[in-house]
N, C-alpha and C positions, 0 to 999 in steps of 0.2 A: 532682627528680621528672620524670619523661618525661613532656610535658605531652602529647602527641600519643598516648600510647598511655592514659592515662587519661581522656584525653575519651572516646574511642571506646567504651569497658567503659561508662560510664557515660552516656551518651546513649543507649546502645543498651538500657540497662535497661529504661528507665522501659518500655519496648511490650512487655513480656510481662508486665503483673501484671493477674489475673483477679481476680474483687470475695475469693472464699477467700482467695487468696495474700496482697491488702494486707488484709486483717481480720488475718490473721494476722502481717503483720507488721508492721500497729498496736500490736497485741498485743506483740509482741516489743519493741520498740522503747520505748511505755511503759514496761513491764516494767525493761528496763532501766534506763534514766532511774531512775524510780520505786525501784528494787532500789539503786541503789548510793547513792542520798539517804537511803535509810532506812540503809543499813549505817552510812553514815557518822554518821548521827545517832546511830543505836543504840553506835558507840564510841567518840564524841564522849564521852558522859559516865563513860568512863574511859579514856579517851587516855593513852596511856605511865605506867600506875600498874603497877605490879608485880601479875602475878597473886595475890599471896599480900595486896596488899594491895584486889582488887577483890574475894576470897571474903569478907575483914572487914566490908567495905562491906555487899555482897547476897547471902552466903551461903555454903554449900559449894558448892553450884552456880553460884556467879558471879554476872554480869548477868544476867538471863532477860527484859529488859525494859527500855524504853527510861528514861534516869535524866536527871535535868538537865543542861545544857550552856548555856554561853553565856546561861543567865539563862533556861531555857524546856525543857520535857522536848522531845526533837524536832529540836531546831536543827540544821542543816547547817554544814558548816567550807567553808573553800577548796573541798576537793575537790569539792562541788558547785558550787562556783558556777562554778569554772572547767569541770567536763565542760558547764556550760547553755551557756557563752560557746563552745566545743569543736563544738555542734552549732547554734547562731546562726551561728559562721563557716562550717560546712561549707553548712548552707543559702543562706546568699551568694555561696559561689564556684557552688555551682549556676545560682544567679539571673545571675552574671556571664558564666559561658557563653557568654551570648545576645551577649556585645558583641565575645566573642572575644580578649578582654584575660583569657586565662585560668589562675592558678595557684596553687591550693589552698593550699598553704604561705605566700603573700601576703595572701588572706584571711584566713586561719587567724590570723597574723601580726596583722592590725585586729582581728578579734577579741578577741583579750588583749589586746591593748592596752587597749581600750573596758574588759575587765576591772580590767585596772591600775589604769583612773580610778576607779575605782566603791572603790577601799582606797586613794585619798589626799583624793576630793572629797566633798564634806560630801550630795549629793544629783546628782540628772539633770541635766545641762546643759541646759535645752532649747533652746538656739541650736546646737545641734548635730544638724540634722534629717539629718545620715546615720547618726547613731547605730542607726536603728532600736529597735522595740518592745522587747528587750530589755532595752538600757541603762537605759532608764526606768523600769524596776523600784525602788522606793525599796528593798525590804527588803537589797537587793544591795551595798547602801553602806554594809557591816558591812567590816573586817576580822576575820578569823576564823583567826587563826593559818595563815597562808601562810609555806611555805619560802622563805628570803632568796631564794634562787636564782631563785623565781619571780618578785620585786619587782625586784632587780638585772638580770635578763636583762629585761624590760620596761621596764626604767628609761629606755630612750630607745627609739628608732624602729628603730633599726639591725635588722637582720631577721638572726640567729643562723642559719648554714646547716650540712651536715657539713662543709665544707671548712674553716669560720671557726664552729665552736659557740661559743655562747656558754658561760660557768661551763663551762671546761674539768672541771673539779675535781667539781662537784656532780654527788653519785651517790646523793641523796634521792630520795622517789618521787612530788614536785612532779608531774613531767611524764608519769607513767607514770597518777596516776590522773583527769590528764582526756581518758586515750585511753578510753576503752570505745566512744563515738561512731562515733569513726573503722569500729569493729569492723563497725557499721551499715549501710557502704557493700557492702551484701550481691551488689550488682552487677558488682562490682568482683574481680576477680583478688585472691587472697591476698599475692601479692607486692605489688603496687599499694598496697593497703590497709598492709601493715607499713612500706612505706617511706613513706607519706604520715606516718606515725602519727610514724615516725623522722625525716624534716624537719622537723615540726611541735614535736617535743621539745627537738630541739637549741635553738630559739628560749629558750630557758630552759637546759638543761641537757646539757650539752659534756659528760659524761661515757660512754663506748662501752655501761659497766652500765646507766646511768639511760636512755641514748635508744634501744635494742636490745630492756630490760625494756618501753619503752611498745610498740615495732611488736610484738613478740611479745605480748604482752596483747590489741593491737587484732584478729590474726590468730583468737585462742582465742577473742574474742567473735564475730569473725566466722564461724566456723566452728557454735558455738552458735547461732547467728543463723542460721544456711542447714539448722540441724537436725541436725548432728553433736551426739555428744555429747562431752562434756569430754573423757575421753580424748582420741579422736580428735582435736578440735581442739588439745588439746596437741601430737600427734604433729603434726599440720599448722605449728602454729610453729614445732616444733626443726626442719623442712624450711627454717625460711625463712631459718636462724642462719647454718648452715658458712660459706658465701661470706661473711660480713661483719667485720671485724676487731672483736676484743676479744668479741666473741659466748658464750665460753667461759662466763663467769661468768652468765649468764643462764638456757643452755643446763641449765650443772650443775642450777641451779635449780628449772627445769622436772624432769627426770631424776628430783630426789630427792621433789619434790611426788608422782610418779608410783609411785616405788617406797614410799614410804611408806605409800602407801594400803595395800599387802599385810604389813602390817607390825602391824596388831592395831587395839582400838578407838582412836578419838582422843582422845587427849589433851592439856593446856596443852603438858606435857613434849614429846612427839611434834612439834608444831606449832611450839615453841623449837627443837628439832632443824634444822627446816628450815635455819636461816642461822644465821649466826655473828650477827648484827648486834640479834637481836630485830624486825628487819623494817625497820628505819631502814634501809636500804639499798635499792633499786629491784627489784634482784632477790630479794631474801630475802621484800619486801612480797609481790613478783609469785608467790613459791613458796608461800608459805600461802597468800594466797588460792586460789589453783588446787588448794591440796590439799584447802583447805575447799570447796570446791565440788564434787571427785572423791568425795568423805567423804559428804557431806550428806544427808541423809533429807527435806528439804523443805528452804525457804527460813528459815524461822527454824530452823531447826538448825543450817543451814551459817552463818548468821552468828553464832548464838551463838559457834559456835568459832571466827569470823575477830572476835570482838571479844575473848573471855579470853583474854590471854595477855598477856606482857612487850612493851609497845612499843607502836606507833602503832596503836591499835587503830580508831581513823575512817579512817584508809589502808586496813588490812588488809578493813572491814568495806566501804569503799563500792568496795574491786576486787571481792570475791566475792559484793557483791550487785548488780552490772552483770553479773556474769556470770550469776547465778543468775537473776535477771530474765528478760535475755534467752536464756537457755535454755527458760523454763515458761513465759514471759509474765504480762502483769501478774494476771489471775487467782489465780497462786500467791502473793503475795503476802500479808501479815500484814493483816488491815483496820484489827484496832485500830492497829498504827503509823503506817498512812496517815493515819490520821484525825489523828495528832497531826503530821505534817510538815510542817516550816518549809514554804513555798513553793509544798506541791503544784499549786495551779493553777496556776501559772507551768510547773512540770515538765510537767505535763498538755497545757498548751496549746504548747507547743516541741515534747515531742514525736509530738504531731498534725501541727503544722506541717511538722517534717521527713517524717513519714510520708507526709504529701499530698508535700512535694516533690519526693520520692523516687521517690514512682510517678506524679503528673501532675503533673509540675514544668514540660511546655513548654505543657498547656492554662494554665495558673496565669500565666504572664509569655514565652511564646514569640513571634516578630515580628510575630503575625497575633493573639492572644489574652492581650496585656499586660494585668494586672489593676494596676491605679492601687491599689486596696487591700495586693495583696500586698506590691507594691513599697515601699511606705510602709512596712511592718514591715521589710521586707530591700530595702531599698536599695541601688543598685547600682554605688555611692560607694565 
């Protein structure tokens, strides 16, 4: 990542947000967050069951509502916990800024890691005061069915780059769905943003599909995020692909998400169409959710349909509800689901925190206005 052209986008944000702009992109940002923990929850409780056997379960219509998982209606898998850890690290390299030891993929990098700990150690270390407020979370020290590829590329310190990826081979969508965050860096250049999102992947997943699916994802929410709509910030990611090798199968992906939508009502059938894979794949995940979110008549719509269907449906539901989030912001949201979600105040309180960071990140810890409190939550270790 070009670190000297990424600072500058991003220092320079934070001085143009008026009290509207950051409401609003509180708003968005919750939203987010909030949208892709519920998705995930809501197909958490029928995760890879054959559509034919989740109508058995809850009807001819499917799910329409969140079902048990993990021992609790509501529960979050991986894919939340690592997008929470995705925006604790981006908040840090923020904070690190100030010492001028600065690069987002490094942080990013401790970040999962802190993750890692949290699915092999029985609880917080607390002799670990750089952890920050995150780690500390007890509810976080679940394993919740994580892609090997996410355990194995973390399994030691080494920092996976594109030159040297890690899991050459893995083209799951481990890496792809704790991009939405990234998407968030609305200050930031669209390329910046996909290649941040692309560094940050390889850390885990060497494969050209899986780490291309996550910057093009980061790109679509960044574009929702700045107030495009879905199309549109689809067309804004296939911009960011041509130059990048293996890019193809991503690209296709997005393309048929796109044409699809003129293609009649939605359906399981239609949404299997997407990929060969049932969604087990980085790009096939990354093409239904964008189609469910192109489709969608509200936010519980578009996830009903990114949850029925063949395959990983906590993948499919927590991409198209980050995106859908931060498109309407949290307002659109389901109440009664929020009400049941694993962790909300944790999500709630992260991201605030990023939002303040975001837009007054140097009153909060800059050389003349260090706050001792902030630091202690995001420490600059």
């Amino acid at each position: 990542m070009s670190r000297g052209r990424g600072l500058s986008v991003s220092t320079t944000a934070a001085t143009v947000w008026g009290r509207a702009e950051q409401q609003d992109f509180r708003a968005r940002v919750r939203g987010c967050l909030l949208g892709g923990a519920i998705g995930d929850a809501l197909g958490a409780g029928v995760a890879r069951l054959p559509v034919e056997a989740i109508r058995e379960l809850h009807g001819a219509d499917g799910l329409t509502d969140l079902a048990p998982a993990h021992g609790r209606r509501g529960a979050v898998t991986y894919a939340t916990q690592l997008g929470l850890f995705t925006v604790d690290g981006l908040i840090r390299a923020q904070v690190r800024r100030d010492t001028g030891a600065w690069h987002p993929p490094t942080d990013l990098h401790r970040a999962y890691l802190r993750w890692a700990a949290t699915q092999r150690d029985w609880g917080p270390d607390e002799r670990r005061k750089d952890n920050g407020w995150l780690a500390a979370q007890e509810w976080l020290y679940t394993r919740r069915d994580p892609p090997r590829a996410c355990l194995t590329g973390l399994g030691d310190e080494v920092l996976g780059t594109l030159a040297a990826p890690k899991n050459p081979a893995a083209r799951d969508a481990g890496a792809l769905v704790r991009s939405a965050p990234f998407g968030l860096l609305v200050g930031w250049e669209p390329h910046l943003v996909c290649q941040l999102a692309v560094e940050c992947a390889t850390q885990t997943h060497g494969h050209p599909a899986a780490y291309l699916a996550a910057g093009a994802y980061a790109v679509v929410v960044h574009g929702v995020a700045r107030g495009l709509d879905v199309e549109s910030a689809v067309r804004g990611a296939l911009a960011q692909l041509p130059e990048r090798p293996g890019h193809e199968p991503v690209a296709a992906a997005l393309e048929r998400a796109v044409a699809a939508v003129r293609e009649g009502v939605p359906t399981p059938d239609r949404i299997a169409s997407l990929g060969d894979t049932d969604g087990e794949t980085a790009q096939d995940a990354l093409g239904i959710a964008v189609y469910c979110a192109l489709v969608a008549e509200d936010v519980p719509h578009g996830l009903r349909l990114a949850v029925n269907h063949d395959g990983p449906s906590e993948v499919t539901g927590a991409l198209a509800g980050a995106l859908l989030g931060a498109l309407h912001g949290e307002t659109a949201l389901p109440p009664a689901w929020l009400a049941e979600l694993e962790g909300r105040s944790t999500l709630l309180e992260l991201a605030d925190d990023f939002a303040l960071e975001m837009t007054q990140g140097p009153a909060l810890h800059g050389p003349s206005a260090a706050s001792p409190g902030w630091l202690a939550r995001y420490p600059r270790g």
